[in-house]
C-alpha positions as YAML, in Angstrom:
chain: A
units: angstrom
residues:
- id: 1
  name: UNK
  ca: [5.18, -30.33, 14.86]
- id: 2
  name: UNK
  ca: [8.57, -30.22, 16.44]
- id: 3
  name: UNK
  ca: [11.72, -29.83, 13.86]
- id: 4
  name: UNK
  ca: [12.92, -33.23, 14.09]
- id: 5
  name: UNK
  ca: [9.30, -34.59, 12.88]
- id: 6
  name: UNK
  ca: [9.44, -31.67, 10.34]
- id: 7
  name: UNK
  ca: [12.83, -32.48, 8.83]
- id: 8
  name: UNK
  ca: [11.63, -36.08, 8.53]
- id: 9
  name: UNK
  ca: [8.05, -35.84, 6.83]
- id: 10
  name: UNK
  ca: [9.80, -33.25, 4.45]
- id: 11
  name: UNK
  ca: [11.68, -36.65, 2.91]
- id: 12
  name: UNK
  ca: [8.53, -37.85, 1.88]
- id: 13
  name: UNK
  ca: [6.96, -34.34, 0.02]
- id: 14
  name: UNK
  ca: [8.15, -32.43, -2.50]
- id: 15
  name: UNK
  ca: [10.54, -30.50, -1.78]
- id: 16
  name: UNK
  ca: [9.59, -27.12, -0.23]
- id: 17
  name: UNK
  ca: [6.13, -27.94, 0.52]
- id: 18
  name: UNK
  ca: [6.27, -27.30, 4.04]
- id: 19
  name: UNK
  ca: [7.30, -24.24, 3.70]
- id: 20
  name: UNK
  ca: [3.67, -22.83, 1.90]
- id: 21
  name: UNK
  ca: [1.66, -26.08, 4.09]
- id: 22
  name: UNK
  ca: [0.95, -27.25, 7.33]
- id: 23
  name: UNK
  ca: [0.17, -30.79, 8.14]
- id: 24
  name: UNK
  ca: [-3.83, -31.39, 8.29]
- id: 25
  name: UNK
  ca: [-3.68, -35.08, 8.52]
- id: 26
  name: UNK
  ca: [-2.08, -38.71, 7.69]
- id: 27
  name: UNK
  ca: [-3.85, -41.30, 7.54]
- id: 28
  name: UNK
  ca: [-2.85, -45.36, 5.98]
- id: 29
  name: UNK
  ca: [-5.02, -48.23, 4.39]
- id: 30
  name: UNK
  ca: [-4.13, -51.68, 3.04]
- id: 31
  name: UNK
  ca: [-3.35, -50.48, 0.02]
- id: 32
  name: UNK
  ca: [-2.91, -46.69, 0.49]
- id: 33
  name: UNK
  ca: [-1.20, -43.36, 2.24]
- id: 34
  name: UNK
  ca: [-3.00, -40.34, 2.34]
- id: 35
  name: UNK
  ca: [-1.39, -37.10, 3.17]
- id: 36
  name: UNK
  ca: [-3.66, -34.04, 3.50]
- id: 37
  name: UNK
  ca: [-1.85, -30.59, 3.63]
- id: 38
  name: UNK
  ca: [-3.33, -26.98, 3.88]
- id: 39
  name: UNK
  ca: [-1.84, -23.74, 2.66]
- id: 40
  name: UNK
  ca: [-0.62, -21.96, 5.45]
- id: 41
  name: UNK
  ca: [-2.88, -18.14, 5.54]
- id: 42
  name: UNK
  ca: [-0.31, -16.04, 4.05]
- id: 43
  name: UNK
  ca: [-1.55, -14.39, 1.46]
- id: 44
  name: UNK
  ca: [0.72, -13.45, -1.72]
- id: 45
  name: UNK
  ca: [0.13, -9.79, -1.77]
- id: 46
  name: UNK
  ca: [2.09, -7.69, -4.24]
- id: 47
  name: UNK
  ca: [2.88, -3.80, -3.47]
- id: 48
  name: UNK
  ca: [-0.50, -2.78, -5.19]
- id: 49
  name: UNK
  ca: [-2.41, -4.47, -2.69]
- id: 50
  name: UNK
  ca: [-0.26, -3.54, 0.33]
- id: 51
  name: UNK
  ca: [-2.20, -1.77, 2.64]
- id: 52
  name: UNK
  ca: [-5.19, -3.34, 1.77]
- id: 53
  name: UNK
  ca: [-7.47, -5.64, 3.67]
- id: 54
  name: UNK
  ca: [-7.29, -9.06, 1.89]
- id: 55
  name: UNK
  ca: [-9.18, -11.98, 2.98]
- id: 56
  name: UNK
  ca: [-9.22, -15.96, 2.85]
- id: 57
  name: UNK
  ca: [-12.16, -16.97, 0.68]
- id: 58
  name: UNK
  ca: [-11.38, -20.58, 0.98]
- id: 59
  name: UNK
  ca: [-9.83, -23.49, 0.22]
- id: 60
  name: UNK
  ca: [-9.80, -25.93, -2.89]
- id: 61
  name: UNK
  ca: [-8.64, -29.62, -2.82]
- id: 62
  name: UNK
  ca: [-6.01, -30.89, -5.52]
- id: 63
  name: UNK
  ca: [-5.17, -34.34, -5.21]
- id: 64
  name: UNK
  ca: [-1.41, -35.20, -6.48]
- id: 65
  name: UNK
  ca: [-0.52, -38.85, -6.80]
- id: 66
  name: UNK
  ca: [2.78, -39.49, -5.69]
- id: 67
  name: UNK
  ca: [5.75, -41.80, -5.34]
- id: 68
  name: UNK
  ca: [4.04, -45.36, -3.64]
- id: 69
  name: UNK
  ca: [5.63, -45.63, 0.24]
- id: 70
  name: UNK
  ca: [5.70, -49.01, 1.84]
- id: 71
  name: UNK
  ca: [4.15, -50.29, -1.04]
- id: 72
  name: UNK
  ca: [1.22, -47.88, -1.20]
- id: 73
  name: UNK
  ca: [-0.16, -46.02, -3.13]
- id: 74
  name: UNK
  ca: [0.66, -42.63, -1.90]
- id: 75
  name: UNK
  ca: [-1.98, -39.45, -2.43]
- id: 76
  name: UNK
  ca: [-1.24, -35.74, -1.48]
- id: 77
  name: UNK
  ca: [-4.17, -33.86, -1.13]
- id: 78
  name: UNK
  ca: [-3.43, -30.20, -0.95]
- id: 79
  name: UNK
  ca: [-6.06, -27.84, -0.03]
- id: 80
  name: UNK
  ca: [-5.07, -24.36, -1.70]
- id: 81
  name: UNK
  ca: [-6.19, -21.32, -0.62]
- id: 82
  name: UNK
  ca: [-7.47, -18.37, -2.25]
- id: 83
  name: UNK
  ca: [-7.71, -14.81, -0.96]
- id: 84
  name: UNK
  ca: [-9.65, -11.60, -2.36]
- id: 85
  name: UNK
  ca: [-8.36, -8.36, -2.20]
- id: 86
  name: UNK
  ca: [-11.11, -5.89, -0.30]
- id: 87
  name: UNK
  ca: [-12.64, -3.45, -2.70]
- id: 88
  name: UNK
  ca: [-11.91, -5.24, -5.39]
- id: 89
  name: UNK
  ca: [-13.16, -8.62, -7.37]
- id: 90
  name: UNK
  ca: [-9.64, -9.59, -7.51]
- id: 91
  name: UNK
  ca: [-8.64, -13.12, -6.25]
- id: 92
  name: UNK
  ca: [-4.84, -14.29, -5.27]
- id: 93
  name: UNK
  ca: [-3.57, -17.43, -5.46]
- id: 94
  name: UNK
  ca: [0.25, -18.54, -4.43]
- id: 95
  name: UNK
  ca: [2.03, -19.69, -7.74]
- id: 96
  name: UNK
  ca: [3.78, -22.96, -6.18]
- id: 97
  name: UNK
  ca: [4.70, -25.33, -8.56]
- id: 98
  name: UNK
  ca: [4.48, -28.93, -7.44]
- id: 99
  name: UNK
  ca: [2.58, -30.65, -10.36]
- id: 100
  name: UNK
  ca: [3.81, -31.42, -13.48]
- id: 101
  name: UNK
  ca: [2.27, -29.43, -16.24]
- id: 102
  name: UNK
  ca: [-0.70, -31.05, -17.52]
- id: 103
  name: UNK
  ca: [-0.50, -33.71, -14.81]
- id: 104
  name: UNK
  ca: [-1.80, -34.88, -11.49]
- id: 105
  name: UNK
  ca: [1.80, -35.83, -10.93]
- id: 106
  name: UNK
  ca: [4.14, -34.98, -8.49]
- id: 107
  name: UNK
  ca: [7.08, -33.19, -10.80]
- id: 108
  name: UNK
  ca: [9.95, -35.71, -9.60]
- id: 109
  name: UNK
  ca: [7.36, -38.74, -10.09]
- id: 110
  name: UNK
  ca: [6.35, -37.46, -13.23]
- id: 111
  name: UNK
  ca: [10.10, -37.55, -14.34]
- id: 112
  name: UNK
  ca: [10.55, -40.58, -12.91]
- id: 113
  name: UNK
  ca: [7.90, -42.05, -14.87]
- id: 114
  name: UNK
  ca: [9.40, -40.70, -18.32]
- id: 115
  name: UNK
  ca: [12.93, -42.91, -17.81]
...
């Protein structure tokens, strides 16, 4: 994905979600948009575990309703990844913040809703 395409699906995501996702696919219905996004393979590894080998154990879905575009209902399914830390039963997980607590909300929908 080029910059230009970049700078222009980032007006439809939360903001900074790029930066931790790449693009997986889009695809549109009738009545819906549906926006799949993976964690890019960077795993969050504090000093402890530098110098360690730490591996992807896989992915896990989270689907985030967001703002309707065009009219549709607009879904944001991000597959999260999770890595384990070699020797060790240890798993790591990126602490990125695009929910709102206790919601399957986009944070600026979910505020958005509250007005």
């Amino acid at each position: 994905m080029d910059t230009k395409e970049k700078e222009i699906l980032s007006l439809f995501l939360p903001e900074g979600t790029l930066e931790w996702f790449d693009l997986i696919e889009a695809t549109k219905t009738d009545t819906n948009i549906r926006i799949i996004l993976e964690e890019k393979n960077i795993p969050p590894v504090t000093e402890k575990e530098r110098g360690k080998k730490v591996i992807s154990k896989g992915l896990k879905d989270i689907l985030i309703d967001d703002y309707p575009i065009r009219g549709r209902k607009t879904e944001l399914i991000l597959r999260r990844r999770y890595w384990q830390v070699e020797d060790s039963d240890k798993l790591l997980k990126r602490n990125i913040q695009l929910c709102a607590g206790g919601t399957q909300l986009e944070k600026e929908f979910a505020n958005f809703l509250k007005e």
